[in-house]
SENU-649807 format. One record per residue: x, y, z of N, C-alpha, C, O, CB in turn; residue in one letter. Coordinates in steps of 0.1 Angstrom, whole numbers, padded with zeros to 4 digits, always signed. Each point is the difference from the previous one (the first is absolute). Glycine has a CB too. Example, Ala and Ser with C-alpha at 12.3 -4.5 7.8 and 13.67 -1.06 7.14 Angstrom:
2
+0132-0057+0078-0009+0012+0000+0009+0012+0000+0010+0000+0007-0029-0012+0005A+0015+0023-0019+0009+0011+0000-0008+0011+0008+0005+0011+0001+0007-0017-0023S
//
This chain:
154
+1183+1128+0955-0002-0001-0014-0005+0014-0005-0007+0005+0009+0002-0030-0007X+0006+0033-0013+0001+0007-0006-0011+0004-0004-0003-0011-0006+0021+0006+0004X-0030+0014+0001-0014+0001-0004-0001+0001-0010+0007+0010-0005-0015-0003+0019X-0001-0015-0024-0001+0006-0015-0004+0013-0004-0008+0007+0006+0004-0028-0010X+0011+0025-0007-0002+0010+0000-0008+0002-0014+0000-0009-0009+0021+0013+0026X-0028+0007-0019-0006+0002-0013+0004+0009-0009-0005+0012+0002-0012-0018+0009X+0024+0006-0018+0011+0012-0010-0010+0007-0008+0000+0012+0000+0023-0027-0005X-0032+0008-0001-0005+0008-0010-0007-0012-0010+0001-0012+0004+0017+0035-0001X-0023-0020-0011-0010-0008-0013+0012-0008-0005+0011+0005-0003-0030+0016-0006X+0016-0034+0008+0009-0009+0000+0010-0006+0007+0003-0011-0003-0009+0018-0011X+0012-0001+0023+0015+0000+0006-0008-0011+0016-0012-0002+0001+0030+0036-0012X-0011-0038+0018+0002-0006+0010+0006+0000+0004+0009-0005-0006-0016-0002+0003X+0011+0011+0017+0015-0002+0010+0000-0006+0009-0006+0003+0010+0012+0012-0014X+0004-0027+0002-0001-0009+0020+0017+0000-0001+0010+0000-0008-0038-0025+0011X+0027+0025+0009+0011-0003+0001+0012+0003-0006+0010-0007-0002-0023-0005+0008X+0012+0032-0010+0008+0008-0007+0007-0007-0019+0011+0001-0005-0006+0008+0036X-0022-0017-0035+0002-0005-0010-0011+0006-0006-0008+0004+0009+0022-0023-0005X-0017+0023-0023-0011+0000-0003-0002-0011-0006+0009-0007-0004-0010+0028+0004X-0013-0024-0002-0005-0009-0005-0012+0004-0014-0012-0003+0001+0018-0009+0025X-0001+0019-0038-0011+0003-0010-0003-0012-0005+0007-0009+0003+0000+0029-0008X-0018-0021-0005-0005-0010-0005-0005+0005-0015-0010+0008+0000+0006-0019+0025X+0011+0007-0036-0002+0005-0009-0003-0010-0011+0007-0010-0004+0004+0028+0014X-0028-0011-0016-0010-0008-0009-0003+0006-0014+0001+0013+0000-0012-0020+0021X+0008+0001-0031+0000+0007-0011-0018+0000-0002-0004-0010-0006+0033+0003-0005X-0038+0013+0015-0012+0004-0004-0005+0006-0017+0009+0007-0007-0005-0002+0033X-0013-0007-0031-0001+0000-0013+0008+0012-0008-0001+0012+0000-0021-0023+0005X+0032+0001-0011+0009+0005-0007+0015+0000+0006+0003-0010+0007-0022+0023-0016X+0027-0003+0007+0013-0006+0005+0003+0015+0011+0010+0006-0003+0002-0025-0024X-0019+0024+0036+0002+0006+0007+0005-0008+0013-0008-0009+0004-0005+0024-0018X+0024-0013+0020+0000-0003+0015-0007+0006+0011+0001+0012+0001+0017-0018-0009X-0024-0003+0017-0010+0005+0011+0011-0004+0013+0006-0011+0000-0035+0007-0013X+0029+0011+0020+0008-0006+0015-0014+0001+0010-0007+0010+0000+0039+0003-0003X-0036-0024+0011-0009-0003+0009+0005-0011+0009+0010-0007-0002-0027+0015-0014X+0010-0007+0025-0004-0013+0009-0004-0014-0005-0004-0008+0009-0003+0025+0004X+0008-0020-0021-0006-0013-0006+0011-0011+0006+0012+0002+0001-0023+0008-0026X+0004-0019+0028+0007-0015+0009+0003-0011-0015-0007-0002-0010-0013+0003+0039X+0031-0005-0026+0004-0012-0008+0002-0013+0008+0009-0002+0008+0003+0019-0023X-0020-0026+0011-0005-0013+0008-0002-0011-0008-0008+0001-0010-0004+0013+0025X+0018-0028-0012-0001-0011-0010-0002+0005-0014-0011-0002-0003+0001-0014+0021X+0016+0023-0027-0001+0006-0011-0009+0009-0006-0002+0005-0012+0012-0022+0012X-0017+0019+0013-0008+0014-0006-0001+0011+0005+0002+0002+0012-0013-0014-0019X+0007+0020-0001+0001+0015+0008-0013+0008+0004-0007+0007-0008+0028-0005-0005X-0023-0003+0022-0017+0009+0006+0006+0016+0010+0010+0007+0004-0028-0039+0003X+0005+0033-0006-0002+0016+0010+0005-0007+0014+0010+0005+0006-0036+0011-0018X+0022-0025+0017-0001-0004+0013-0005-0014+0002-0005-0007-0009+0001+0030+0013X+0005-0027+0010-0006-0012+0011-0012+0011+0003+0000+0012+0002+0025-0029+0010X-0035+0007-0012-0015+0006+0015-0001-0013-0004-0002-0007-0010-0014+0035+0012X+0019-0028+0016-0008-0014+0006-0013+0005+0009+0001+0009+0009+0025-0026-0007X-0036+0012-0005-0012-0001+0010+0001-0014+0009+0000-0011-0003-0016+0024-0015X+0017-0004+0033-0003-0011+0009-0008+0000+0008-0003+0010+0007+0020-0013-0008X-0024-0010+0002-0013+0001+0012+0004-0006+0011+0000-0013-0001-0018+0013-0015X+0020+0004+0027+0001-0002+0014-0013-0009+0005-0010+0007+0001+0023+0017+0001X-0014-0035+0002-0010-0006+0009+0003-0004+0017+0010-0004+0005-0015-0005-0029X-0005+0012+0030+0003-0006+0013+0011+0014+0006+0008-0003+0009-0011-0029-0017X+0002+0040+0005+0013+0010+0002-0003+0007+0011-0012+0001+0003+0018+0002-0026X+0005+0003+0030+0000+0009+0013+0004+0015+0001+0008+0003-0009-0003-0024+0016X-0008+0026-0002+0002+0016+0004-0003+0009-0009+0008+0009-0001+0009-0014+0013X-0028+0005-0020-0006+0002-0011-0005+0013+0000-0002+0007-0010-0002-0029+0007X+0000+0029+0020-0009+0010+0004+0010+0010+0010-0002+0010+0007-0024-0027-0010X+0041+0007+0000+0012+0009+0003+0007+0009-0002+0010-0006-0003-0012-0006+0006X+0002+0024-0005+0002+0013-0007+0014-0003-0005+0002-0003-0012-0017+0021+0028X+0025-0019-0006+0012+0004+0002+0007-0013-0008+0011+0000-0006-0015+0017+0031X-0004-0026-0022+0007-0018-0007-0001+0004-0012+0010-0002-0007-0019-0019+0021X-0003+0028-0021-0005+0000-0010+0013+0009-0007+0006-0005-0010-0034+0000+0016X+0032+0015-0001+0007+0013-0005+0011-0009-0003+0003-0002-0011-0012+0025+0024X+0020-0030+0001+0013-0002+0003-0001-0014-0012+0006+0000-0011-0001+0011+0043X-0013-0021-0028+0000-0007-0015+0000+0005-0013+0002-0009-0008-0010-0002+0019X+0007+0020-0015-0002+0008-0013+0016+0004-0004+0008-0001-0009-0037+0011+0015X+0029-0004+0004+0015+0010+0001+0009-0016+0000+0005-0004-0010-0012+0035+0029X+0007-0036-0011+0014-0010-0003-0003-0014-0013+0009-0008-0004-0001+0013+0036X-0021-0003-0037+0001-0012-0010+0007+0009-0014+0007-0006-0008-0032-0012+0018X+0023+0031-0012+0007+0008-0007+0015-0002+0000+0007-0005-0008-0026+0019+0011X+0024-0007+0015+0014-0005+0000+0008-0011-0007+0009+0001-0008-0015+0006+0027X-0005-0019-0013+0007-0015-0005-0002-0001-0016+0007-0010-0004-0015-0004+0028X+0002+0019-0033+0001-0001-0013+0010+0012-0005+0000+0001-0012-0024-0012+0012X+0032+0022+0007+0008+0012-0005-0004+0008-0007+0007+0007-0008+0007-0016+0011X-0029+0010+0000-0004+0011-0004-0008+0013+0009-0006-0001+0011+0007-0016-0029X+0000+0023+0013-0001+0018+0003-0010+0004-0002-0005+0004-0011+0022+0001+0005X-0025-0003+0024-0014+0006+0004+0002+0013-0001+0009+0006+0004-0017-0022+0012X-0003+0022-0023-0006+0013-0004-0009+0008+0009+0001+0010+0006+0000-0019-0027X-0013+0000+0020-0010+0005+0012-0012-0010+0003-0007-0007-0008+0011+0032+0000X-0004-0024+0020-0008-0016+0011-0016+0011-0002+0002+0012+0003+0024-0027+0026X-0039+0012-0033-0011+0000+0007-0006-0011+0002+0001-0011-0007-0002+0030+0001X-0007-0017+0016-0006-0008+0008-0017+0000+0006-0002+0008+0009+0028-0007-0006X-0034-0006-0005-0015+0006+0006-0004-0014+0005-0001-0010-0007-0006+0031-0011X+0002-0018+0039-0004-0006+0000-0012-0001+0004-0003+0012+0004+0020-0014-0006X-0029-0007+0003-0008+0000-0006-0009-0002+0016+0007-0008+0008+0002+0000-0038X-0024+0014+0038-0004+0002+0011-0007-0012+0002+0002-0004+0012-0001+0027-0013X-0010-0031-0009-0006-0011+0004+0001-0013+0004-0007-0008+0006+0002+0021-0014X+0021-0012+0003+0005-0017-0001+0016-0002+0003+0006-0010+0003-0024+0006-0023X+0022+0018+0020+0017+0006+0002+0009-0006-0009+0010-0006+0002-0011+0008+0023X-0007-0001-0039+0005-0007-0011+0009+0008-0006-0002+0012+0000-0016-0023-0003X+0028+0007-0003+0012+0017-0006-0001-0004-0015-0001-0012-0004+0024+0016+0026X-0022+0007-0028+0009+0004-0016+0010+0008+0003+0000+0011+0005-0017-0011-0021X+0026-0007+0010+0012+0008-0005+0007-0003-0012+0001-0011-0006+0002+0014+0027X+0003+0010-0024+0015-0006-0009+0011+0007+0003-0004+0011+0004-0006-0016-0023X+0021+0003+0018+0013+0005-0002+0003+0002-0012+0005-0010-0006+0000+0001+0023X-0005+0019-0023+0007+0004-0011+0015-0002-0003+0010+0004+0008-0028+0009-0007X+0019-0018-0012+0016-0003+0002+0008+0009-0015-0008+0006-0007+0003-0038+0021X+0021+0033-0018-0001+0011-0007+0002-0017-0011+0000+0004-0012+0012+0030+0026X-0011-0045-0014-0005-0013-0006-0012-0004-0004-0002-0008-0009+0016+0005+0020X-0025+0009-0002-0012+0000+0001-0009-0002+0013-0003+0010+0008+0009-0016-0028X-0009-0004+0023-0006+0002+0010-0007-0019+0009+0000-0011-0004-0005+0042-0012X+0002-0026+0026-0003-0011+0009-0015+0003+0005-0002+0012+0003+0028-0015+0005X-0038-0004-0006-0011+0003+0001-0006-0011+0014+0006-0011+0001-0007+0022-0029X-0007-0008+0035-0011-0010+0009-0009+0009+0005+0001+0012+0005+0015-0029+0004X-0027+0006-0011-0012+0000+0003-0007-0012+0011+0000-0011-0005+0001+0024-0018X-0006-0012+0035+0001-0009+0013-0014-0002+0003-0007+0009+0003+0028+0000+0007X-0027-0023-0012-0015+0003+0006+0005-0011+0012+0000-0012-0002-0021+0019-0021X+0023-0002+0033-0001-0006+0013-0006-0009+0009+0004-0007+0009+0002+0021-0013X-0021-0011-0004-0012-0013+0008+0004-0009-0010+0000-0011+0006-0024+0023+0004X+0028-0013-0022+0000-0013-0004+0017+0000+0003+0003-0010-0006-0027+0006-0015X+0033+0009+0026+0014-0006+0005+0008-0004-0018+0006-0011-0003-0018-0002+0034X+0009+0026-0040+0006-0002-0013+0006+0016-0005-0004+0011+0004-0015-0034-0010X+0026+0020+0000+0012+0013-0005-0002-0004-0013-0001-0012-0004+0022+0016+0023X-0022+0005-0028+0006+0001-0016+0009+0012-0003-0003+0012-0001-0019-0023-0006X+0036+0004+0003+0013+0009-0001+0000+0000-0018-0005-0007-0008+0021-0002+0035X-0009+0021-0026+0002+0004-0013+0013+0004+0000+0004+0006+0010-0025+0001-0016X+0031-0011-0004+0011+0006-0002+0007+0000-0015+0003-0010-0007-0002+0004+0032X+0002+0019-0031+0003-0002-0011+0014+0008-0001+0000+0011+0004-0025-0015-0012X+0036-0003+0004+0013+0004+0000+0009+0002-0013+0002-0011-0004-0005+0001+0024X+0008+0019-0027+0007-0002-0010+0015+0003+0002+0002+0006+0011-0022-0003-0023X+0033-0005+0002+0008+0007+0006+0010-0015+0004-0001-0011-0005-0016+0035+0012X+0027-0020+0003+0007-0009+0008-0008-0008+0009+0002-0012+0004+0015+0027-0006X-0028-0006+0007-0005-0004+0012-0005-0014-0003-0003-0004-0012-0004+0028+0020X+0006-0032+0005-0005-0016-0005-0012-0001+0013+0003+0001+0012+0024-0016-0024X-0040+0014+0006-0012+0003+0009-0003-0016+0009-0009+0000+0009-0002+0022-0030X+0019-0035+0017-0004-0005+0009+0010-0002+0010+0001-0011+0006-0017+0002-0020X+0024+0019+0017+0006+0003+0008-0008+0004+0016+0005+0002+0011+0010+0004-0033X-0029-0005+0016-0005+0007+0007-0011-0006+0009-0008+0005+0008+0015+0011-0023X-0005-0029+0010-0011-0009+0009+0003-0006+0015-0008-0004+0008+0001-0001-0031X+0018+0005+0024+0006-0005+0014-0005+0007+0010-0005-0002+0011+0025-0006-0019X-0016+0021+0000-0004+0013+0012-0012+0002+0004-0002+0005+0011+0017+0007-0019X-0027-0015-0001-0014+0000+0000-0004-0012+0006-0011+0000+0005+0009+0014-0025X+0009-0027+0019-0007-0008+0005+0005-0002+0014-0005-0009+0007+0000+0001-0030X+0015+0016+0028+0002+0001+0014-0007+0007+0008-0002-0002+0012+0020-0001-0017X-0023+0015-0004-0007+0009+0010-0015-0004-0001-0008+0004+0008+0024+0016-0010X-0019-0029-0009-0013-0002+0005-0005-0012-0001-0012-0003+0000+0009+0024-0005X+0015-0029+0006-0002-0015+0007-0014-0008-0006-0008-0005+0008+0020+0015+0016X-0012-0011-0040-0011-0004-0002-0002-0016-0002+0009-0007-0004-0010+0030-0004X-0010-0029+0011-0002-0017+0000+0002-0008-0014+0001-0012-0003-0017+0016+0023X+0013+0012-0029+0000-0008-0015+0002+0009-0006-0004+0011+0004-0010-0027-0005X+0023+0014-0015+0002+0013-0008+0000-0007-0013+0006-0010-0004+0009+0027+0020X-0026-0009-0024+0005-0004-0016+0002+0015-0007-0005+0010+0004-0011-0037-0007X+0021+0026-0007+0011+0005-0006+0002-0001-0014+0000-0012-0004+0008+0008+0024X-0008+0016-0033-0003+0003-0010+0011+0007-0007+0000+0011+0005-0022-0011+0004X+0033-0003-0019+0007+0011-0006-0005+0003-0011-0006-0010-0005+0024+0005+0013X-0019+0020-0014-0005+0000-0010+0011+0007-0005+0006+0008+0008-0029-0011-0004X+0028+0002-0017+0014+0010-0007-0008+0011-0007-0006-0003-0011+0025-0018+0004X-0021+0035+0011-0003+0015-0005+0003+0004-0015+0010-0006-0004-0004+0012+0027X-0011+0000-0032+0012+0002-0013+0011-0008-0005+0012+0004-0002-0015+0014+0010X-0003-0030-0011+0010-0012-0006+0000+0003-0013-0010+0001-0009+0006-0019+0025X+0017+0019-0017+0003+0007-0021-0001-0012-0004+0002-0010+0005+0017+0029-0008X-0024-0016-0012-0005-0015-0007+0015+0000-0003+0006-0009-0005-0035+0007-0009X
//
């Protein structure tokens, strides 16, 4: 499959197609952006907050990274730059992946065996694409789960 590609301010390319998205902002100028069109409305993005309970490999560097990098894959969107810090007392991690969509976030407190994921996607990309991948790698006993729609045009 073909990597998305990022053309420029507005444009989108998958799959040697563009995808602009074009909004009329106060007055009758056209804006080309990322804005998602969903059950009849038009926002910036998906960010779903997910909280991980009971969850595993939390103080795992490399789980933490390779999960990040492929829940991106599975939604077709396009990583920018991974940091990561982890933390000496508890081997708790932050990170995000920056995406050129936006971005993917976790924060791990390990003694209590809980993750809180962030992901906010606009664009083509579809962010709960991205939970299978997260909930494989860190195999959690319970997950609840939050969409909020970004910049929803009245």
């Amino acid at each position: 499959m073909a990597e998305p590609v990022l053309q420029g301010h507005g444009q989108f390319m998958k799959k040697g197609k563009v995808f602009p998205s074009k909004i009329i902002v106060s007055g009758s100028t056209p804006v080309n952006d990322y804005f998602v069109e969903k059950d009849g409305q038009r926002f910036a993005g998906i960010h779903l907050l997910i909280d991980f309970w009971e969850a595993k490999n939390l103080t795992n560097r490399i789980t933490v990274e390779n999960a990040l990098r492929e829940a991106a894959i599975s939604a077709n969107a396009t990583a920018i730059n991974l940091q990561l810090n982890q933390y000496s007392e508890n081997g708790g991690i932050s990170g995000i992946l920056v995406l050129a969509e936006s971005h993917i976030s976790i924060h791990t407190w390990p003694e209590r065996s809980f993750a809180a994921i962030d992901i906010f996607m606009c664009g083509v990309c579809n962010p709960y694409d991205c939970i299978a991948v997260l909930k494989k790698a860190f195999e959690p006993g319970n997950t609840t789960l939050l969409e909020r729609r970004r910049g929803l045009l009245p």
